[in-house]
MDAnalysis code that builds the backbone (N, CA, C; Angstrom):
import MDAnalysis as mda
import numpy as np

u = mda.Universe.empty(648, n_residues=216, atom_resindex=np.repeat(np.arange(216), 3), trajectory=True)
u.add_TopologyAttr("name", ["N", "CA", "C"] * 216)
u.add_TopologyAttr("resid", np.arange(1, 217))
u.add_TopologyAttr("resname", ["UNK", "UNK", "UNK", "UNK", "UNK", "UNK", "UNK", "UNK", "UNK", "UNK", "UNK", "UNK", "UNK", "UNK", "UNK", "UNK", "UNK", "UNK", "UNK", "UNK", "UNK", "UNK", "UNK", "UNK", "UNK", "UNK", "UNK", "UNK", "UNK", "UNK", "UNK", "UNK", "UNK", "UNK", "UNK", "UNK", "UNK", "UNK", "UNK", "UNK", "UNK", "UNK", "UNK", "UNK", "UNK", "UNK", "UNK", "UNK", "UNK", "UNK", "UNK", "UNK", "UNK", "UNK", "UNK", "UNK", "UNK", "UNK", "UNK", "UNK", "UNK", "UNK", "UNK", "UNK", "UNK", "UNK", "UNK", "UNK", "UNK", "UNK", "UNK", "UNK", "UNK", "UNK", "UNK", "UNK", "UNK", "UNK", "UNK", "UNK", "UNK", "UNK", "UNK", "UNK", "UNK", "UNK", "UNK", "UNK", "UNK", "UNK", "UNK", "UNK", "UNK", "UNK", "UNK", "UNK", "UNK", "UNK", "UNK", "UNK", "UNK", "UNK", "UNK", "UNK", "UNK", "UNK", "UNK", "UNK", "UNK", "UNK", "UNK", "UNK", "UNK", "UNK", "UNK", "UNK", "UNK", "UNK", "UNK", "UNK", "UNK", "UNK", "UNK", "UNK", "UNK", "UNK", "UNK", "UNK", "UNK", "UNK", "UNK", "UNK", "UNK", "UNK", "UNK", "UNK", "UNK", "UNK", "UNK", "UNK", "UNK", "UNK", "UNK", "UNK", "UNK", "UNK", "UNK", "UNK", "UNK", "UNK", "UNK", "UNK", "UNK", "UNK", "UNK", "UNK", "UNK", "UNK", "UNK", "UNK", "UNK", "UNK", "UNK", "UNK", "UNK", "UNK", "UNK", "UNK", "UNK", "UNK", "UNK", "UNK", "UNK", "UNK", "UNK", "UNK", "UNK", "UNK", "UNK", "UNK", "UNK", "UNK", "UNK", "UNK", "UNK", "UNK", "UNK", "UNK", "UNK", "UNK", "UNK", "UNK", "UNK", "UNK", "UNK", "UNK", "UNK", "UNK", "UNK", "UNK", "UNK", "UNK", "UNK", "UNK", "UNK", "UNK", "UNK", "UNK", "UNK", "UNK", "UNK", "UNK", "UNK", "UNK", "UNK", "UNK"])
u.atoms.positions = np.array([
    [98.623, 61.535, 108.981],
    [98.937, 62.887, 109.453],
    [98.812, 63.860, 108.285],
    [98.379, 64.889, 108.233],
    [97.575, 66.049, 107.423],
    [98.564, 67.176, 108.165],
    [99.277, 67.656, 106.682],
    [99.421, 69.143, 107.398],
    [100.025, 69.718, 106.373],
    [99.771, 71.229, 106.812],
    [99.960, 72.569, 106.009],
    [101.538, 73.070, 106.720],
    [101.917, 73.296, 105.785],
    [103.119, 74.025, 105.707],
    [104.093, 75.514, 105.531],
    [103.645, 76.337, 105.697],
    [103.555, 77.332, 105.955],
    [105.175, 78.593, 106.469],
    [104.972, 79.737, 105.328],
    [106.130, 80.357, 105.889],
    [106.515, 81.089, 104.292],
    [107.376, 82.349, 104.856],
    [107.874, 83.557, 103.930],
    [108.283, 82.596, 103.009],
    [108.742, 83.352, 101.470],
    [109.922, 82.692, 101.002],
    [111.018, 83.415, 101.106],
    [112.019, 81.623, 101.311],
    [112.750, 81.709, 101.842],
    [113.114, 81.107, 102.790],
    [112.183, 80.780, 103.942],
    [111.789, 79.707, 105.241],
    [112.288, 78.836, 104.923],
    [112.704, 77.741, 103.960],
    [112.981, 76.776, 104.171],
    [111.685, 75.554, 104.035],
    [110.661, 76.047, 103.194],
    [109.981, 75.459, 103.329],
    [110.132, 73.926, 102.636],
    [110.673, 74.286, 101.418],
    [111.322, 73.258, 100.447],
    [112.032, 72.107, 100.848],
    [113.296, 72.675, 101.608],
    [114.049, 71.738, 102.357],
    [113.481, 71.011, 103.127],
    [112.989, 71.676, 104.148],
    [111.974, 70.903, 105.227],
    [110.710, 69.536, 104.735],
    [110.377, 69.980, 103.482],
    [109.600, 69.255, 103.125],
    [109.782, 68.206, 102.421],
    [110.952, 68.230, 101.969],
    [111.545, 66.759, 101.079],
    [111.733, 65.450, 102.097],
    [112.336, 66.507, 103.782],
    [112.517, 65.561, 104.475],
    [111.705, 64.936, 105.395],
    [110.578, 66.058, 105.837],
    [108.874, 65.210, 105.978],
    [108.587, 64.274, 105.244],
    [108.553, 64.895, 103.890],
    [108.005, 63.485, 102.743],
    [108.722, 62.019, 102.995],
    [109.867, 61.910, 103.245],
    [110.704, 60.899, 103.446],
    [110.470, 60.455, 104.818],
    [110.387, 61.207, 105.760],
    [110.833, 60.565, 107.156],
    [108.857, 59.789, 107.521],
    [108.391, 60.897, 107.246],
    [107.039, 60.517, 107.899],
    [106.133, 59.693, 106.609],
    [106.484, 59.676, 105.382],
    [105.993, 58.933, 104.749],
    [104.612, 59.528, 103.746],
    [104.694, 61.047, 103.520],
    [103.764, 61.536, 103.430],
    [103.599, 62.062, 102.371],
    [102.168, 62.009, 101.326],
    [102.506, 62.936, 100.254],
    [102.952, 64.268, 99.942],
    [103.802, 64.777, 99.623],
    [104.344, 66.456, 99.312],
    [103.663, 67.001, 98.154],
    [102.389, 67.783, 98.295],
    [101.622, 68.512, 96.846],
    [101.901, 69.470, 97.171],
    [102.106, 70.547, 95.694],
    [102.030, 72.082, 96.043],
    [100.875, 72.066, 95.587],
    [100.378, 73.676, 95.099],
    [98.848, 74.173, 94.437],
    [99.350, 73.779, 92.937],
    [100.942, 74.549, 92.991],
    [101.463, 74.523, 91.288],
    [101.182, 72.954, 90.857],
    [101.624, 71.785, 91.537],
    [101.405, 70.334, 91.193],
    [100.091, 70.117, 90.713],
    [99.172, 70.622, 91.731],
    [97.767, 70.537, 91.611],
    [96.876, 70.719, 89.880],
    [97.687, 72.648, 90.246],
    [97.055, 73.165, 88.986],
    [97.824, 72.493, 87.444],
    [98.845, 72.408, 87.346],
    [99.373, 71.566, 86.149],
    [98.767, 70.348, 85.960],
    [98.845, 69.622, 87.092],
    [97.810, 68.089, 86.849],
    [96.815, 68.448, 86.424],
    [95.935, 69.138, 86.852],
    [94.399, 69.400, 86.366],
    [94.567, 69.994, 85.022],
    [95.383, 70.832, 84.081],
    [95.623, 71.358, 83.422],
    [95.838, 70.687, 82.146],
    [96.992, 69.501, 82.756],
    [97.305, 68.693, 81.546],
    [96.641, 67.729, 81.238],
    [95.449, 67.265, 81.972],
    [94.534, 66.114, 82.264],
    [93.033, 66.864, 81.258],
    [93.227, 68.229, 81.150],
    [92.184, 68.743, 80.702],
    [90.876, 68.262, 81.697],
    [90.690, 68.537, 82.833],
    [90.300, 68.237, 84.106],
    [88.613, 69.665, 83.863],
    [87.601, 69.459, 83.948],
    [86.770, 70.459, 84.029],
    [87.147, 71.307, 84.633],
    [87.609, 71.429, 86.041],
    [88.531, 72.164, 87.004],
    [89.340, 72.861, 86.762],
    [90.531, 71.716, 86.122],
    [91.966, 72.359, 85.411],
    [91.467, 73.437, 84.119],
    [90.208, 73.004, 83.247],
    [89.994, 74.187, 81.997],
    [89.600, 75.439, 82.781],
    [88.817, 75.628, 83.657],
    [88.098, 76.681, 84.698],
    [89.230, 77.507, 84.537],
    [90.364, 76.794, 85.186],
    [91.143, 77.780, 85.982],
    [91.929, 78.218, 84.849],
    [92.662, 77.559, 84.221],
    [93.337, 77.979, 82.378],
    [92.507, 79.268, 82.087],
    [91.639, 79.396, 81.754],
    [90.835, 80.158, 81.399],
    [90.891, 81.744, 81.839],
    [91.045, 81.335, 83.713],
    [90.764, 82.188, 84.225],
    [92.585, 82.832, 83.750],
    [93.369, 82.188, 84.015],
    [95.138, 82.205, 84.022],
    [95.322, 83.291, 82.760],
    [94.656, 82.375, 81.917],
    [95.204, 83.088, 80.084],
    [94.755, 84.552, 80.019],
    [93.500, 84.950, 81.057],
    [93.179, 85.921, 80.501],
    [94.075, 86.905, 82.176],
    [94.913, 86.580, 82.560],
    [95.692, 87.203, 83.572],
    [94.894, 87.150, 85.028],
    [93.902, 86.839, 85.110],
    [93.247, 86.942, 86.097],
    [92.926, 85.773, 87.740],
    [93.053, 85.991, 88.285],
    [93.293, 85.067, 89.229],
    [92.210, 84.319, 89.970],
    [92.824, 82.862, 89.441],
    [91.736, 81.771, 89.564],
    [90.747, 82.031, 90.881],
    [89.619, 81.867, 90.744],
    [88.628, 81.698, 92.036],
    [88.570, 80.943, 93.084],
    [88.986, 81.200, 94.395],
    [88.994, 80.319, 95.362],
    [88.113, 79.167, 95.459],
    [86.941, 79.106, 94.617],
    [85.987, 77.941, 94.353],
    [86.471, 76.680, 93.699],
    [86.963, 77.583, 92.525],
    [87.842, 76.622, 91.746],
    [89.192, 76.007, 92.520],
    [89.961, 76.967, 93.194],
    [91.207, 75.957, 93.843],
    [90.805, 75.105, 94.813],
    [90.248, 75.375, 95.631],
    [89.765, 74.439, 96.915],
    [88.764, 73.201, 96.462],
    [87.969, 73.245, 95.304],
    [87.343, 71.985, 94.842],
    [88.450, 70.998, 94.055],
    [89.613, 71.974, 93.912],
    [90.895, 71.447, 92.803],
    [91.844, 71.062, 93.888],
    [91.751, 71.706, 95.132],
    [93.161, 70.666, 96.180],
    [91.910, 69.709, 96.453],
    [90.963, 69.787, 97.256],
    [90.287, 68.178, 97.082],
    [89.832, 67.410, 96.663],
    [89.252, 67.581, 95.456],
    [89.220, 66.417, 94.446],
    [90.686, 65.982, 94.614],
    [91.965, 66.683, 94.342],
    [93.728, 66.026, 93.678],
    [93.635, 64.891, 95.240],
    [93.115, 65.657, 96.473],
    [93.603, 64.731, 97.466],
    [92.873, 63.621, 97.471],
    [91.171, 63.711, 97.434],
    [90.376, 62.292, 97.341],
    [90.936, 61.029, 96.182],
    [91.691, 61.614, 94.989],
    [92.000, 60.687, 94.405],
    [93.690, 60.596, 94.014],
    [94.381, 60.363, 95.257],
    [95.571, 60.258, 95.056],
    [95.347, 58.811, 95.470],
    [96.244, 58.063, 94.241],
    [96.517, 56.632, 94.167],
    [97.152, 56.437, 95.048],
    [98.389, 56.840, 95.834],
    [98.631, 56.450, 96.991],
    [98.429, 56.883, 98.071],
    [97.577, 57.173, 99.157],
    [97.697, 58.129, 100.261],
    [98.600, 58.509, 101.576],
    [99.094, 56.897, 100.977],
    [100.618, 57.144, 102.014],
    [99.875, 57.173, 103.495],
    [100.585, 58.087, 104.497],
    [99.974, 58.127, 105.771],
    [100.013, 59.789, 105.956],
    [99.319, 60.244, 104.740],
    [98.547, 61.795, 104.267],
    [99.234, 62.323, 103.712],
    [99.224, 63.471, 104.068],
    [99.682, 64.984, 102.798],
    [100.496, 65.872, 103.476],
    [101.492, 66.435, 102.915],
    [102.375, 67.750, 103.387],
    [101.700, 68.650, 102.360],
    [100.568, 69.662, 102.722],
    [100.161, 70.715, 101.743],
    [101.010, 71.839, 101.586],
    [101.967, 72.338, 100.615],
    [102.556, 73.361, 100.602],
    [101.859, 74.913, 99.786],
    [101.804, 76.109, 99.931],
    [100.927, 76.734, 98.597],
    [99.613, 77.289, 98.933],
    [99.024, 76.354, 100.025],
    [97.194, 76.374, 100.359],
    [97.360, 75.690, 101.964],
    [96.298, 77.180, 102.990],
    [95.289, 77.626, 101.971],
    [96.647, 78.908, 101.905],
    [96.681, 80.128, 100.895],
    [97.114, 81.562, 101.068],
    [95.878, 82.595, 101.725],
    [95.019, 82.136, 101.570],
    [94.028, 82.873, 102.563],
    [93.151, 82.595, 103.125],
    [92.596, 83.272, 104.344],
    [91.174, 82.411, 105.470],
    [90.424, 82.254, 104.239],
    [89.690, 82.557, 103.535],
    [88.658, 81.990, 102.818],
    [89.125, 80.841, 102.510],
    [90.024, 80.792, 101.722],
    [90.342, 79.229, 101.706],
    [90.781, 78.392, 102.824],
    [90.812, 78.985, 103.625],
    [91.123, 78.158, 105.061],
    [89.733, 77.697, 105.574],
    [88.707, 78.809, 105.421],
    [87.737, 78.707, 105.959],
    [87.132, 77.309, 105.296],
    [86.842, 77.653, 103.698],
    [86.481, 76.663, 102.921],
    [86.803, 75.202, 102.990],
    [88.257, 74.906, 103.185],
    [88.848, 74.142, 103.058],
    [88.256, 73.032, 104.030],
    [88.692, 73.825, 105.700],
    [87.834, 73.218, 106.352],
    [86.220, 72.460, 106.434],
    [85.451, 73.517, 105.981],
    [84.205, 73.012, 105.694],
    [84.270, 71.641, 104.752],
    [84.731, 71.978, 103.854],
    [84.565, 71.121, 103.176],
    [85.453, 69.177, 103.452],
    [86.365, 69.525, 103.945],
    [86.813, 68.588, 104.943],
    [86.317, 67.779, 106.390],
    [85.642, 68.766, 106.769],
    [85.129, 68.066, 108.195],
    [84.481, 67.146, 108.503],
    [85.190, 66.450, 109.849],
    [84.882, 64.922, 109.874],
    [85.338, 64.167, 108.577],
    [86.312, 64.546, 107.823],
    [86.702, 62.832, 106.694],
    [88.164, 63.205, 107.536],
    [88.503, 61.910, 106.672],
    [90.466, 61.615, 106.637],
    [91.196, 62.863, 105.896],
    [90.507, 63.716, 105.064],
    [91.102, 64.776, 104.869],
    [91.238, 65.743, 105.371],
    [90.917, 65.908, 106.583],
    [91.346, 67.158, 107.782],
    [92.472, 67.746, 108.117],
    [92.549, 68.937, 107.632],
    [94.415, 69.103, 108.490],
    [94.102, 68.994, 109.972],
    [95.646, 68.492, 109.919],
    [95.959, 68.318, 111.734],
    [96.208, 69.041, 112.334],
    [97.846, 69.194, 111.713],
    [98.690, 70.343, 111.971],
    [99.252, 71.047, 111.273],
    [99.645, 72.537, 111.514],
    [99.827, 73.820, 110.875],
    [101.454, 73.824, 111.452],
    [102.209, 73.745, 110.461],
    [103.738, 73.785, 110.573],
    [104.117, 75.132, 110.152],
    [104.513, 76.234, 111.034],
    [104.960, 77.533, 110.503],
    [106.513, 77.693, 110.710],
    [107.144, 77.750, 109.319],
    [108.535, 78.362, 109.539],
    [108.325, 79.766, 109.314],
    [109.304, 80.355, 110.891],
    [109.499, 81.848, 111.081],
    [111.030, 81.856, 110.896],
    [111.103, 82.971, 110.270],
    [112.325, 83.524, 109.996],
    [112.174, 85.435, 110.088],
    [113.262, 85.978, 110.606],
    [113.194, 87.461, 110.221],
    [113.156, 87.750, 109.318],
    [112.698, 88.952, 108.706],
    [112.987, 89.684, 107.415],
    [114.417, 89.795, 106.809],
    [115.433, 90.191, 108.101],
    [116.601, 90.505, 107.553],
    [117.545, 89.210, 107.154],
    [117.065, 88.263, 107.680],
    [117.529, 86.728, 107.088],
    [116.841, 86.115, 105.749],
    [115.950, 86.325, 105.903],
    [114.640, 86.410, 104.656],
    [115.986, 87.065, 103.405],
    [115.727, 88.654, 103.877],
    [116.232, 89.211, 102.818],
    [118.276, 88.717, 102.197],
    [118.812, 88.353, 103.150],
    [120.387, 87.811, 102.806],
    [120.306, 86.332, 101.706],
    [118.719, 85.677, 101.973],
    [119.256, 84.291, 101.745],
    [118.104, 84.277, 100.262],
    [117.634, 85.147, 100.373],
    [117.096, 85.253, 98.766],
    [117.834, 86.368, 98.108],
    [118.401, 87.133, 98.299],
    [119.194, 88.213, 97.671],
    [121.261, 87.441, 96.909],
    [121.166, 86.315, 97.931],
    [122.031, 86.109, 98.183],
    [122.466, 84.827, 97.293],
    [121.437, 84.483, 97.018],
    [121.110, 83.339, 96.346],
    [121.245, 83.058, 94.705],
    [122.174, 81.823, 94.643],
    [122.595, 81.951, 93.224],
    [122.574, 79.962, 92.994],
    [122.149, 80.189, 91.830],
    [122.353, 78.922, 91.298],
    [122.902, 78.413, 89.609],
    [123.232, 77.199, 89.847],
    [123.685, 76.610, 88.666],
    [123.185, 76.085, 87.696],
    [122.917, 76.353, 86.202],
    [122.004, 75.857, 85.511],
    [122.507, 74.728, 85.095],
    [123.695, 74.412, 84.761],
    [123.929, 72.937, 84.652],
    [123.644, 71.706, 85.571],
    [124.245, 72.053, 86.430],
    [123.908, 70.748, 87.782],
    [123.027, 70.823, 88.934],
    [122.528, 72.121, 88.714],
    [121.519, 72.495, 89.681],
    [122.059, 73.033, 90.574],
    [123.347, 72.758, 91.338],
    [124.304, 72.913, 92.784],
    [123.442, 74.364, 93.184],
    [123.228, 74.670, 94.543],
    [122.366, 76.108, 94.922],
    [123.707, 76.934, 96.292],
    [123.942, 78.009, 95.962],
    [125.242, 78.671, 96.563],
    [124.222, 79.764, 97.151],
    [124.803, 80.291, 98.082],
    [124.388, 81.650, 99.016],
    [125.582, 82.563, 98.912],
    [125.800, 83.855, 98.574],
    [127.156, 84.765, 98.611],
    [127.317, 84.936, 100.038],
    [126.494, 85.187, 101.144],
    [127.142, 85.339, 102.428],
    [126.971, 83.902, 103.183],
    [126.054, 82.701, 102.911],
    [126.503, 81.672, 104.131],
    [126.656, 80.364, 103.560],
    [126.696, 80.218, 102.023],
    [127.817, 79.078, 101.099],
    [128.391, 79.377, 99.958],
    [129.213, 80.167, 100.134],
    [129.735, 80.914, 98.860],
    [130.485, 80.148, 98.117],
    [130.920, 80.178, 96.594],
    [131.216, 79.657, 95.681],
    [132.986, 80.126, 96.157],
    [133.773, 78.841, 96.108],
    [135.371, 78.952, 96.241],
    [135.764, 80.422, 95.367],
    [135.427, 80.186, 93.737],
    [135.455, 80.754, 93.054],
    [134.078, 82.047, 92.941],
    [134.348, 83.225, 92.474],
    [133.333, 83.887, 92.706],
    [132.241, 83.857, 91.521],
    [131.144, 83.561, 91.722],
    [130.125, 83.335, 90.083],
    [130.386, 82.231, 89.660],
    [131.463, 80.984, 89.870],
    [131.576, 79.706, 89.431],
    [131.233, 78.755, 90.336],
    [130.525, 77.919, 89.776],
    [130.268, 76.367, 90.342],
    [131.505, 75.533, 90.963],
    [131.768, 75.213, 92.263],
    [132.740, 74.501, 92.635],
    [132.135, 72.499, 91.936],
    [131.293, 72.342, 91.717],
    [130.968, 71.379, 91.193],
    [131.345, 70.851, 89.854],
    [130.505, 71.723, 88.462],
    [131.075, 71.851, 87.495],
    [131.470, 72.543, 86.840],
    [131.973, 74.015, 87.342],
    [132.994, 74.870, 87.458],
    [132.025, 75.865, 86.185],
    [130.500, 75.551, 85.968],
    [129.303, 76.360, 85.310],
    [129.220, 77.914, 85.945],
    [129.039, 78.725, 84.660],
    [128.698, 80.219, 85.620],
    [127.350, 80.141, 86.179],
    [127.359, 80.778, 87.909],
    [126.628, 81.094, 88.519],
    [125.273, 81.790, 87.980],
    [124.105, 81.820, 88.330],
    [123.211, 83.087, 87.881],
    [122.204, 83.277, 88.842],
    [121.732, 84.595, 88.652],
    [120.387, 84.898, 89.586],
    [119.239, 84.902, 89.503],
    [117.901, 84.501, 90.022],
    [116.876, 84.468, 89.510],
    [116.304, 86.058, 89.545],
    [115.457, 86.223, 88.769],
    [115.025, 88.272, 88.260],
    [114.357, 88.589, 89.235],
    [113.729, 87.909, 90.479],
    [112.648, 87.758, 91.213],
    [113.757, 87.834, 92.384],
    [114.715, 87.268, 92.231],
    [115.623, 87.055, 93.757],
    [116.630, 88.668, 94.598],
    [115.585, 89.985, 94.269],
    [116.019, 90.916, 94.753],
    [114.930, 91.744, 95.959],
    [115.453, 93.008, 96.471],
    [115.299, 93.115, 97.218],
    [113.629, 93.382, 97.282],
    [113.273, 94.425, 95.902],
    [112.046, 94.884, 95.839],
    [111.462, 94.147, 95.961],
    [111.576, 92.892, 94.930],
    [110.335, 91.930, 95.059],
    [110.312, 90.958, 95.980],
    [111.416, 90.916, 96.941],
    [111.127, 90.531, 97.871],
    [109.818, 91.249, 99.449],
    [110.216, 92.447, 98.807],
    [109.050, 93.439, 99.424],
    [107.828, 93.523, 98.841],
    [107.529, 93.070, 98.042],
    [106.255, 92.819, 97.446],
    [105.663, 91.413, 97.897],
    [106.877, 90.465, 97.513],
    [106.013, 88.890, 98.074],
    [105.847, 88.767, 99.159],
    [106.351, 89.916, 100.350],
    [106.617, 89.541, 101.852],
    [105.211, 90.187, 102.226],
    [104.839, 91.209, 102.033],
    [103.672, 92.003, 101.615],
    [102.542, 91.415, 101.235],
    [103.036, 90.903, 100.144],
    [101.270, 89.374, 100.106],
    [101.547, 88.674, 101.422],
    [102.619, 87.997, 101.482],
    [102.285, 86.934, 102.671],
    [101.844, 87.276, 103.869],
    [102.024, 89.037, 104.798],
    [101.263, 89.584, 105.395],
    [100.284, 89.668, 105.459],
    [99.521, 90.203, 104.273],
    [98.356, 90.749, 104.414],
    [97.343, 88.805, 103.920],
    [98.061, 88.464, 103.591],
    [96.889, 87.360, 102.886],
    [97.241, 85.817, 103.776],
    [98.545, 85.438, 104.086],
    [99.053, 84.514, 104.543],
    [99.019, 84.456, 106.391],
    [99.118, 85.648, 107.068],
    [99.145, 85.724, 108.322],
    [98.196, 85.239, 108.860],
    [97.093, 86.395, 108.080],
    [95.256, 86.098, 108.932],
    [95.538, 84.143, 109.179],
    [95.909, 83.587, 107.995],
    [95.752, 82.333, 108.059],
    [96.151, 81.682, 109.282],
    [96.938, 81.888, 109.314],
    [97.901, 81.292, 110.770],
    [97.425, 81.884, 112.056],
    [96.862, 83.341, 112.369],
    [96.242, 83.203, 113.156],
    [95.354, 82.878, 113.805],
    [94.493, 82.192, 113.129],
    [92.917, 81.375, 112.809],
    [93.458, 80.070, 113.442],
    [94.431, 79.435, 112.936],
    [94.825, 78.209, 113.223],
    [95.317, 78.261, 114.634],
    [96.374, 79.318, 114.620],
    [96.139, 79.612, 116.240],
    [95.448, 79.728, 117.458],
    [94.526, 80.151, 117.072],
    [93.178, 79.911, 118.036],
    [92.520, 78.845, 117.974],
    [92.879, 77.739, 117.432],
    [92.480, 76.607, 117.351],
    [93.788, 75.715, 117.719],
    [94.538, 76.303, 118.748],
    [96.167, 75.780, 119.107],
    [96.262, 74.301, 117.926],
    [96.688, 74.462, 116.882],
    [96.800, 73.592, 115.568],
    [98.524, 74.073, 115.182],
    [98.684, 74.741, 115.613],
    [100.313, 75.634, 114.951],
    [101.248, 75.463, 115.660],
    [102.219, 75.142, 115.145],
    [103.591, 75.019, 115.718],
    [104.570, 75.946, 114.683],
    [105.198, 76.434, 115.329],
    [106.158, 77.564, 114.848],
    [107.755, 77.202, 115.034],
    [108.366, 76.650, 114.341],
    [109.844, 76.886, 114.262],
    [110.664, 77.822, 114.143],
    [111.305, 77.981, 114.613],
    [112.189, 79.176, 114.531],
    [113.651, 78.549, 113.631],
    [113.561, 79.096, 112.441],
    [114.109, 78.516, 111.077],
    [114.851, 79.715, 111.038],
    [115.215, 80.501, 111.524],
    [116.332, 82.235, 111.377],
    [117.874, 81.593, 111.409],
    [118.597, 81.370, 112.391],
    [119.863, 81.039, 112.300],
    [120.444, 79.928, 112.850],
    [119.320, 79.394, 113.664],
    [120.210, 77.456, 113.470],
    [120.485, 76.635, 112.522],
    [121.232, 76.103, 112.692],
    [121.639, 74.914, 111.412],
    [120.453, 74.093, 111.207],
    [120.623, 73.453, 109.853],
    [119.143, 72.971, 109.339],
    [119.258, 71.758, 110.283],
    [120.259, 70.715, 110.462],
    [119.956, 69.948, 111.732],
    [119.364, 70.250, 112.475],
    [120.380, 71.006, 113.677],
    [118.998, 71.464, 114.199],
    [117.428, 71.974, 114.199],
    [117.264, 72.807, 113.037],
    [115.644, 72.703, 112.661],
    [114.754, 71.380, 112.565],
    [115.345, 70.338, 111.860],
    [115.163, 69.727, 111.412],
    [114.956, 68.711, 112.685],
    [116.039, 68.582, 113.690],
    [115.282, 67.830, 115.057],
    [114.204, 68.468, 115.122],
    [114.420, 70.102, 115.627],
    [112.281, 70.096, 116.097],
    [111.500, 70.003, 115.351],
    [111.579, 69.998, 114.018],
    [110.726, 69.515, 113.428],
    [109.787, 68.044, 113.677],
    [111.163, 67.147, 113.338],
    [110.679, 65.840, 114.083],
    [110.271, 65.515, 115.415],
    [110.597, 66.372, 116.277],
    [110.204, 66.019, 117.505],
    [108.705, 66.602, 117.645],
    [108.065, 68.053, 116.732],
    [107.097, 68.349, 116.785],
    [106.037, 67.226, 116.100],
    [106.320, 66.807, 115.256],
    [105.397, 65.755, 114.037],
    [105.303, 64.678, 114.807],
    [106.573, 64.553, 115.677],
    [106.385, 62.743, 116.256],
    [105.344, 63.088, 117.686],
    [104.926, 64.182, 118.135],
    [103.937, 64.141, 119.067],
    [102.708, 63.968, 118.703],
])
């Protein structure tokens, strides 16, 4: 089973995907996995894209899409496929991707979209605080710390990531519109997509339809 994973940040994509990887048996790559492997391997691929990185500029869709399939043709284990997280971020690479896939074992199947509103979007990344010692991850409105700014774990001060506010949440939501949508609607017309509604049920519950969607 092959599939893309898909959704704001924030969605839940993370969570969701530790427990795909586990339940269904499947590899979990991001692009970031991708591009560091190729990077530290000094990979012809991985130098391409360095190159392109150092000088601020953003790698060529030629280069990533020959760089997620080469990483997938030679993964030592293939398990029973891939959870792609990261790719494609846009139809060209959707488009590509495909082509270059069709007819092998590397085909996506299915297109897993977590939907969430904006205004949930915006509480649970705004809201969001974590612990640099133990990792522990707190929300101020829906798992708040006993103590306020302290770790109920190892009682470590809280902190925020510089990225975890409102603006730039309006900026990344903004890419994922304009560059991430087209994607999903493409897949849509090719009824390939399933859409969860990840806004305010408990992750159990998400997490059944999830499985009940994958196990069809």
């Amino acid at each position: 089973m092959n599939i893309f994973i898909m959704g704001a940040p924030g969605s839940g994509k993370g969570t969701f995907s530790s427990r795909i990887k586990e339940e269904f048996n499947l590899n979990h790559i991001s692009t970031g996995d991708i591009f560091r492997e190729n990077i530290s391997k000094g990979t012809e691929l991985g130098l391409q894209a360095k190159a392109y990185s150092e000088k601020g500029l953003l790698v060529p869709d030629e280069i990533t899409n020959n760089m997620v399939k080469d990483f997938l043709n030679n993964l030592a284990d293939k398990k029973n496929g891939y959870l792609l997280d990261g790719y494609p971020r846009t139809l060209d690479q959707a488009l590509a991707f495909e082509e270059m896939t069709k007819g092998t074992d590397l085909a996506v199947e299915r297109i897993l979209v977590m939907d969430v509103d904006n205004e949930v979007l915006t509480r649970r990344i705004t809201g969001r605080r974590s612990c640099k010692k133990c990792g522990e991850i707190y929300n101020i409105y829906t798992k708040a710390p006993k103590v306020e700014n302290v770790c109920d774990v190892c009682g470590s001060e809280l902190s925020q990531r510089k990225d975890d506010n409102e603006e730039s949440l309006k900026v990344r939501l903004g890419e994922y519109a304009k560059n991430t949508e087209p994607v999903i609607a493409y897949y849509e017309k090719l009824n390939m997509v399933s859409t969860i509604d990840a806004s305010t049920r408990t992750i159990e519950e998400i997490w059944t339809e999830v499985k009940d969607v994958l196990n069809k």
